[in-house]
C-alpha positions in Angstrom: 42.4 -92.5 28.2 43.6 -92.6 24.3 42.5 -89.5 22.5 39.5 -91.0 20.1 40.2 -90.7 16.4 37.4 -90.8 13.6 40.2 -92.6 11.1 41.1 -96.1 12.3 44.6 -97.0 13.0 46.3 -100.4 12.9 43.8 -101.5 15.8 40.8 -99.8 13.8 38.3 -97.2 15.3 38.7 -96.4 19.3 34.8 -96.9 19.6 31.4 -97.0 18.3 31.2 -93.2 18.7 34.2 -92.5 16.0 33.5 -95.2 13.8 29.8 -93.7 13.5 31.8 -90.3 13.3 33.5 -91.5 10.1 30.5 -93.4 8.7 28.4 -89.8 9.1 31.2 -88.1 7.2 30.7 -89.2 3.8 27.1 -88.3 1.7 24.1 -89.3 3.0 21.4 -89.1 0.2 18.8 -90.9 2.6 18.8 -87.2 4.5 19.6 -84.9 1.3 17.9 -86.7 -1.2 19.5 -85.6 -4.3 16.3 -83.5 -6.9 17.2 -86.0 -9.9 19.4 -88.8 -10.9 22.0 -87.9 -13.2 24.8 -90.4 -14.7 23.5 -93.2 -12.4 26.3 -95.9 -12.3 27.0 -98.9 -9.8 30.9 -98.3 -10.7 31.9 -97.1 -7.5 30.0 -99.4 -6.0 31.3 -102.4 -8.0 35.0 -101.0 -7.0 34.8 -101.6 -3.5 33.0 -104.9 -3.9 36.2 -105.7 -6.0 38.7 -104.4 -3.6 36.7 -106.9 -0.7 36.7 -109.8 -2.6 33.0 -109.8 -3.9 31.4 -110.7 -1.0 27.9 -109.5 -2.4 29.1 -113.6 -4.2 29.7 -115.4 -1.0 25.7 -116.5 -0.6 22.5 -116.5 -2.2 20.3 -113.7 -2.4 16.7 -113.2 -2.2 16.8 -109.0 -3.4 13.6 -107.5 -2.4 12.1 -103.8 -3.7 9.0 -102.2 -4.3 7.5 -99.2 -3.2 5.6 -100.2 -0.3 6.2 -103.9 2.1 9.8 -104.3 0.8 10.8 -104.3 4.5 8.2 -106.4 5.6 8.0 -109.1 2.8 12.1 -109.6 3.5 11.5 -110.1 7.4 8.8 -113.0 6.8 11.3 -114.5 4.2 14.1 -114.0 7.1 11.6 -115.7 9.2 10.1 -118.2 6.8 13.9 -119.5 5.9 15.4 -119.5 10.1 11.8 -121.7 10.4 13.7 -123.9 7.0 17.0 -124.4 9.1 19.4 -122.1 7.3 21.1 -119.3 8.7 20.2 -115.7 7.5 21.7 -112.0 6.7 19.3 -109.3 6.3 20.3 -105.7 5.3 17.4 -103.5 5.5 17.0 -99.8 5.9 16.2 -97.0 7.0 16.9 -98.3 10.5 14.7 -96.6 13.6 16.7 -96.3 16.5 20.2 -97.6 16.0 22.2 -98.4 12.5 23.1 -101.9 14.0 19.6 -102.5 13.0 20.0 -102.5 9.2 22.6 -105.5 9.3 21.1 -108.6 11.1 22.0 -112.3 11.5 19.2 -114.4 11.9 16.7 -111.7 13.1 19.8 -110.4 15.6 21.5 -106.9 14.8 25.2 -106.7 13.8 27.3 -105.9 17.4 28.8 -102.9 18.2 32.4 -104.5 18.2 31.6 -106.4 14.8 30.0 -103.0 13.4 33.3 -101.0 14.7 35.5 -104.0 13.0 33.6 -103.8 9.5 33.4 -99.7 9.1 37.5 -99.9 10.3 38.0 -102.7 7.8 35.9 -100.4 4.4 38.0 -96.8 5.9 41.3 -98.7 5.3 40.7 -99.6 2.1 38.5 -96.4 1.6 42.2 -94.4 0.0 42.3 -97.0 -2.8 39.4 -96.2 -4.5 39.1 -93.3 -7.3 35.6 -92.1 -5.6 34.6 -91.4 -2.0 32.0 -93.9 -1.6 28.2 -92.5 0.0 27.1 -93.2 3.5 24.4 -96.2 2.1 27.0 -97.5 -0.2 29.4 -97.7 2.9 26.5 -99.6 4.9 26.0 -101.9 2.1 29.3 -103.0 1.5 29.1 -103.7 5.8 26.8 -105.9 5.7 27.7 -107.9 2.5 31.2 -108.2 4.0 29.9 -109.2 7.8 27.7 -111.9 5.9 30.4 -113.0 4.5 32.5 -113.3 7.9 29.6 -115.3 9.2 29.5 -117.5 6.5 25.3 -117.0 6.0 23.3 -119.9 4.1 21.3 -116.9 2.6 21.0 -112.9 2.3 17.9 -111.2 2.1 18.7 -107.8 0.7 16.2 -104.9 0.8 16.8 -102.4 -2.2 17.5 -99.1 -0.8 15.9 -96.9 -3.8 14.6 -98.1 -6.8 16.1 -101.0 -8.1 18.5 -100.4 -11.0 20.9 -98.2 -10.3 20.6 -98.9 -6.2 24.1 -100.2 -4.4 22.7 -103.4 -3.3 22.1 -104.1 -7.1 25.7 -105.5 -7.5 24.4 -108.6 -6.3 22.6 -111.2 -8.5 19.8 -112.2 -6.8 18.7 -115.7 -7.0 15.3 -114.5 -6.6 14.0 -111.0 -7.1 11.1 -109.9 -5.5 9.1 -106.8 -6.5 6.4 -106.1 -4.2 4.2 -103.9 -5.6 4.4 -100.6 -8.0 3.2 -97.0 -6.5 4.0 -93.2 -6.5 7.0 -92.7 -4.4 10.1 -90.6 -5.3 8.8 -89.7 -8.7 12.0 -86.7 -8.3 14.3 -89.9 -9.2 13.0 -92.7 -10.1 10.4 -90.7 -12.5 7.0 -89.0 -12.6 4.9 -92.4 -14.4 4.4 -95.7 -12.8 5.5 -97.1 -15.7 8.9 -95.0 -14.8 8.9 -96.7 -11.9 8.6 -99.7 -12.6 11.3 -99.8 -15.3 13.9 -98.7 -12.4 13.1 -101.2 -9.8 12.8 -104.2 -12.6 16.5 -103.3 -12.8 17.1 -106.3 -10.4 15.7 -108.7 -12.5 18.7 -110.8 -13.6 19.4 -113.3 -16.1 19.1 -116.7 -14.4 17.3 -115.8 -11.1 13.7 -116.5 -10.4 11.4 -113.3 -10.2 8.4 -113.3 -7.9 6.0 -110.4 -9.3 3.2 -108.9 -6.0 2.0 -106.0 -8.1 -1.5 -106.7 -9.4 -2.2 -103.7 -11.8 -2.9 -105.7 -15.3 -0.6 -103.1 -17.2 2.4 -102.9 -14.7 2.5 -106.6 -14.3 2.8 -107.0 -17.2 5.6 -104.6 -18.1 7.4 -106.4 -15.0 7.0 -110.0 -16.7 8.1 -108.9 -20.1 11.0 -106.9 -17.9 11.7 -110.5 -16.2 11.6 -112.5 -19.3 13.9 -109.9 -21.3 16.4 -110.0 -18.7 16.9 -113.4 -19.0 14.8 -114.6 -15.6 14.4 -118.6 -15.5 10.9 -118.4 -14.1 8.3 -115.8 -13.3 6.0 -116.1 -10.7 3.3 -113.4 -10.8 0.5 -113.0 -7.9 -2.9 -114.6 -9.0 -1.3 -117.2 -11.3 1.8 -118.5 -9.1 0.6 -117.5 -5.8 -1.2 -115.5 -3.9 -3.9 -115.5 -1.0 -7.4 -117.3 -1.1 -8.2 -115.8 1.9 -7.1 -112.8 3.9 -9.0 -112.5 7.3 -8.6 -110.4 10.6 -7.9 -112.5 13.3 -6.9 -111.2 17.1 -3.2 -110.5 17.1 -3.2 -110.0 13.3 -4.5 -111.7 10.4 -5.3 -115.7 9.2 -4.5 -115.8 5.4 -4.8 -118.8 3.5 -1.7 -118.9 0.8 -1.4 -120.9 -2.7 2.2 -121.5 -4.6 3.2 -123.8 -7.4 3.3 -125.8 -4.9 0.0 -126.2 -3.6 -2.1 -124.0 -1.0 -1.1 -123.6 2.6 -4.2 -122.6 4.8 -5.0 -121.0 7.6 -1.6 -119.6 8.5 -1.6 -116.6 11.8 0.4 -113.9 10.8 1.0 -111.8 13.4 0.9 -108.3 12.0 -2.1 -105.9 11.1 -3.7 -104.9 8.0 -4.3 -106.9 5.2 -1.4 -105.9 3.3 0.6 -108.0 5.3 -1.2 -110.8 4.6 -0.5 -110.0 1.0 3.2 -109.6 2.0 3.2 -113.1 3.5 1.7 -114.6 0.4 4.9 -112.7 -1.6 7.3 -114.2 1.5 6.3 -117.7 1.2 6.6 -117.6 -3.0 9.9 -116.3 -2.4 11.6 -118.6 0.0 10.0 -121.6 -2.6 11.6 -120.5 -5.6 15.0 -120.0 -3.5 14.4 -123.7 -2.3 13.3 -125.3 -5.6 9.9 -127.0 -3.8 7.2 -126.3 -1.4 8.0 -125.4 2.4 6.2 -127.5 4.7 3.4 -126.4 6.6 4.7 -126.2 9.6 7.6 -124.3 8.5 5.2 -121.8 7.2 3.3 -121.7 10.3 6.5 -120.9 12.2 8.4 -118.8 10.6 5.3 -116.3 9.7 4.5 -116.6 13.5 7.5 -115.6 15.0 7.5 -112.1 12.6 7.9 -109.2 14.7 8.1 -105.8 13.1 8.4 -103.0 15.1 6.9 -99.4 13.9 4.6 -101.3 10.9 1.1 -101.1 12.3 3.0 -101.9 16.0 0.3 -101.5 19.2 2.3 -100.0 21.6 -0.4 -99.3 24.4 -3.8 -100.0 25.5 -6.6 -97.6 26.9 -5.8 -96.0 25.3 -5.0 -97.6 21.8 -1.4 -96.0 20.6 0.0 -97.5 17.2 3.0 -96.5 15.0 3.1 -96.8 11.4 5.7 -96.2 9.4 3.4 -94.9 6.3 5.4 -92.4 4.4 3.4 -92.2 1.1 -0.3 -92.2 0.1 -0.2 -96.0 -0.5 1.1 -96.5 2.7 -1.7 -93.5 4.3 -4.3 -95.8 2.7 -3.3 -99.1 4.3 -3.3 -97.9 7.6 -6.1 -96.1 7.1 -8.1 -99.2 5.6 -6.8 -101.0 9.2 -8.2 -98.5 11.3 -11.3 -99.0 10.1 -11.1 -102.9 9.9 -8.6 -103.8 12.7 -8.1 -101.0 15.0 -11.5 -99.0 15.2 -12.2 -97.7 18.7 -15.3 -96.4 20.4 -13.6 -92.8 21.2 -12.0 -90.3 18.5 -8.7 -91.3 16.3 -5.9 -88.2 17.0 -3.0 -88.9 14.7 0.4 -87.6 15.3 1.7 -86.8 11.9 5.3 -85.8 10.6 6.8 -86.1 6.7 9.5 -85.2 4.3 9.3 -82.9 1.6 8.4 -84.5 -1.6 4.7 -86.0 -0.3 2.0 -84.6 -0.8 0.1 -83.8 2.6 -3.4 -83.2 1.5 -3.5 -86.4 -0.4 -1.5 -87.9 2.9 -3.8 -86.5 5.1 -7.2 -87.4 3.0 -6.6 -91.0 3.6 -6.8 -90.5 7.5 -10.3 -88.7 6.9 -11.5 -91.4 5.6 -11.3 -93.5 8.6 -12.3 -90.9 10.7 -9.4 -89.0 12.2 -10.7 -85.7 12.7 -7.7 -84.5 14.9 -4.3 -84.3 13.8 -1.0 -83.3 16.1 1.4 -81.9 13.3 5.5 -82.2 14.1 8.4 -82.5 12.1 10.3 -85.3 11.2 14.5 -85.8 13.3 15.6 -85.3 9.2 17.2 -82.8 7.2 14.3 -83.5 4.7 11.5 -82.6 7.0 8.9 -81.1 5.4 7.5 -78.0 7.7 4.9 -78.3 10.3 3.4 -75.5 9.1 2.8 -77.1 5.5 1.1 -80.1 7.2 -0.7 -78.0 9.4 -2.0 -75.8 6.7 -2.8 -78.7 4.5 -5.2 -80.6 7.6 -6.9 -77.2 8.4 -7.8 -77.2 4.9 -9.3 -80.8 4.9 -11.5 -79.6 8.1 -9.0 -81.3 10.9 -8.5 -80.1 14.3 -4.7 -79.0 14.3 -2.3 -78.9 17.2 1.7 -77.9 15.9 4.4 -79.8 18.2 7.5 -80.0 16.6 9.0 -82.8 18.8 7.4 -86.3 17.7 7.7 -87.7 20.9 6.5 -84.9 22.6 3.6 -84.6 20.0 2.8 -88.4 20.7 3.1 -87.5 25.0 0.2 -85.1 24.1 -1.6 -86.7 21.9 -1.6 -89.9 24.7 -2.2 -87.4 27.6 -5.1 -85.7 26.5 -6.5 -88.9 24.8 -9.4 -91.0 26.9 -9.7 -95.0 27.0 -11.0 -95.6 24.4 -10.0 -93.3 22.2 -6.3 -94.1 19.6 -3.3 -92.1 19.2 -1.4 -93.1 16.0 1.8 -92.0 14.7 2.4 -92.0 11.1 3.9 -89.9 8.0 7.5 -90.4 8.0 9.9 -93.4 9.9 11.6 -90.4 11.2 8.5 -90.1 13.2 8.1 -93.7 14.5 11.8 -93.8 15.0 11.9 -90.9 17.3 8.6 -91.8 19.3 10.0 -95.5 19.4 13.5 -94.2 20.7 12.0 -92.3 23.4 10.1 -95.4 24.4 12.5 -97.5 24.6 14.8 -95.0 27.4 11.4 -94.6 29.3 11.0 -98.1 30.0 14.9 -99.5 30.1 18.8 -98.5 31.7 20.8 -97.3 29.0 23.2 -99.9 27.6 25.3 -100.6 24.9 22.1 -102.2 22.8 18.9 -102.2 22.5 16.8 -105.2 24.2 13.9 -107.2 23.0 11.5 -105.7 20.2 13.8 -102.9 19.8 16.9 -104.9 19.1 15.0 -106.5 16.0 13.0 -103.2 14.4 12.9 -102.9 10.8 
């Protein structure tokens, strides 16, 4: 067999393997996150767009940030606009298993030969530009090019970090969605919410329609004069434009009952847990609208926010007992799963959460969250990332809030533990980082499948 090579040649990369090779080679600031943000510019960025014909140009794009549900209010707009007949390209990040996962066509991750093609097509022209581009802004430019190739009706583009100064910000979005406004970060994006907000407004353009979900009087409103100053033609803000009139439990997930310009949409399943992503669907549903230019019909609604499947949000993975995975990473995201534990998820047994995160949270503030519904017991491991924060930190910080503490760095050998030791009707949940989820998932998925080129049902589509 051919020697493999990890720069492609006139027939591109040998494989998967060395295309991944070369992709890993170049700066990854998802795993070294750099302390601060100095000289931000989308220059490089903007370069390589130039040099492939600016495909970020080729469709619409609904761009989608915020510190919290970014990722889950741009799969219900995937879903909401495959329901509407159009064909769809979602980038999203970080993936969980494999980086196929970040670049989708209608729901479907990029293919291995497709990937290999794309990351051969961007080393080629790699040489020609002044900087060496970063590992994300390499992924990016991927997947605007492959939607490009396939000729989508529509992207749906989730914002890597921030807003203004993130690579997927070379596109004009035709609508801008910011979910909502938290602490996350703060090392970059700034140490005020009012900092952070600023940064992700940066993708309000002039023209495009901006759908507002942050509901903090002050914030809102610096986002709607942000809007408005960069030229936006409409703002939609949550509790004028839209929002939910009701936002219930249901089995399976939740029933919300949703109001647009448009009118009100009621008593829509979504099947997802924790009434966040109710809220989420109420931001999906405004969003896809103000693409459109006029109300989605109801039964469009009520399919495209059924079929939305997103793997390691809230995801029930077993039964007697309960296990869950949650990607929760900050205390925002610590407080929505522990508000659906209590709501959604209780049990009659104890809660044991299996808990893993980077440096740059705060694990007492983390951790408090899961006291509050209860979790007394609390399997500390580290995260599969250069960033991990130290079990030992974590471990020190749940001792300190009164938690039982078992250290197993290993997430999926935390979560084996955590399941074996755990009675019928008592809950395991993983949480803390998407390292964490990712990991536990991956293992998962090579328990119950044959190895194979990709990964089949739920985990082909994770977020």
């Amino acid at each position: 067999m051919p020697e493999s090579r990890d720069t492609p040649g006139t027939d591109g990369f040998d494989d998967l393997e060395s295309a991944l090779r070369w992709l890993d080679g170049h700066i990854d600031f998802e795993s070294i996150t750099p302390s601060r943000r100095s000289l931000p510019t989308l220059e490089r960025m903007r370069a390589l767009m130039d040099l492939l014909g600016e495909p970020q140009a080729a469709a619409p794009v609904v761009h989608v940030t915020g510190t919290n549900g970014k990722g889950s209010t741009a799969a219900m707009i995937t879903t909401l606009l495959m329901a509407h007949g159009l064909t769809v390209g979602t980038y999203a990040s970080p993936n969980l298993v494999r980086v196929n996962e970040r670049i989708q066509r209608n729901g479907e991750p990029i293919d291995d030969e497709d990937l290999v093609a794309v990351l051969a097509s961007l080393a080629r022209i790699e040489p020609l530009l002044n900087e060496r581009p970063t590992r994300f802004e390499l992924l990016t430019a991927a997947a605007f090019t492959w939607f490009a190739d396939e000729a989508v009706d529509v992207a749906v583009v989730e914002v890597g970090l921030g807003g203004r100064w993130d690579c997927t910000n070379v596109a004009d979005g035709a609508v801008a969605v910011v979910t909502n406004i938290s602490f996350d970060h703060t090392e970059i994006l700034g140490p005020t919410l009012a900092d952070i907000a600023a940064d992700k407004a940066g993708i309000f353009k002039r023209g495009c329609r901006a759908v507002v979900g942050e509901t903090d009087p002050e914030l809102a409103d610096q986002l709607r004069r942000a809007a408005t100053g960069a030229g936006a033609a409409e703002v939609w803000m949550r509790g004028t434009a839209f929002g939910c009139t009701a936002n219930l439990p249901a089995v399976g997930g939740r029933v919300v009952d949703v109001f647009t310009p448009a009118g009100n949409i009621d008593g829509v399943m979504v099947p997802l847990h924790g009434a966040h992503q109710g809220e989420n669907a109420a931001v999906a549903v405004a969003a896809v609208e103000a693409l459109l230019g006029g109300p989605l019909d109801a039964d469009v609604v009520a399919e495209g926010l059924g079929a939305v499947s997103i793997p390691g949000r809230l995801e029930v993975v077993g039964r007697r007992p309960l296990v869950v995975l949650d990607g929760a990473h900050n205390v925002a995201g610590m407080r929505a799963l522990a508000r659906t534990l209590v709501e959604e998820l209780a049990v009659p047994g104890e809660t044991v959460a299996v808990v893993g995160m980077l440096r740059g949270r705060d694990p007492v503030a983390m951790l408090e969250e899961l006291v509050t519904a209860g979790v007394r017991s609390v399997i500390v491991c580290e995260p599969a990332s250069p960033r991990a924060l130290p079990a030992g930190v974590v471990a020190e910080a749940a001792a300190g809030l009164g938690m039982r503490v078992s250290v197993v760095p290993d997430a999926a050998d935390a979560l084996a533990m955590a399941a074996a030791s755990a009675g019928e009707d008592d809950a395991v949940v993983a949480c803390g980082s998407l390292y964490v989820v990712g990991s536990v998932r991956s293992r998962l998925v090579d328990d119950v499948q044959p190895p194979r080129g990709d990964l089949a049902g739920g985990a082909a589509s994770m977020r």
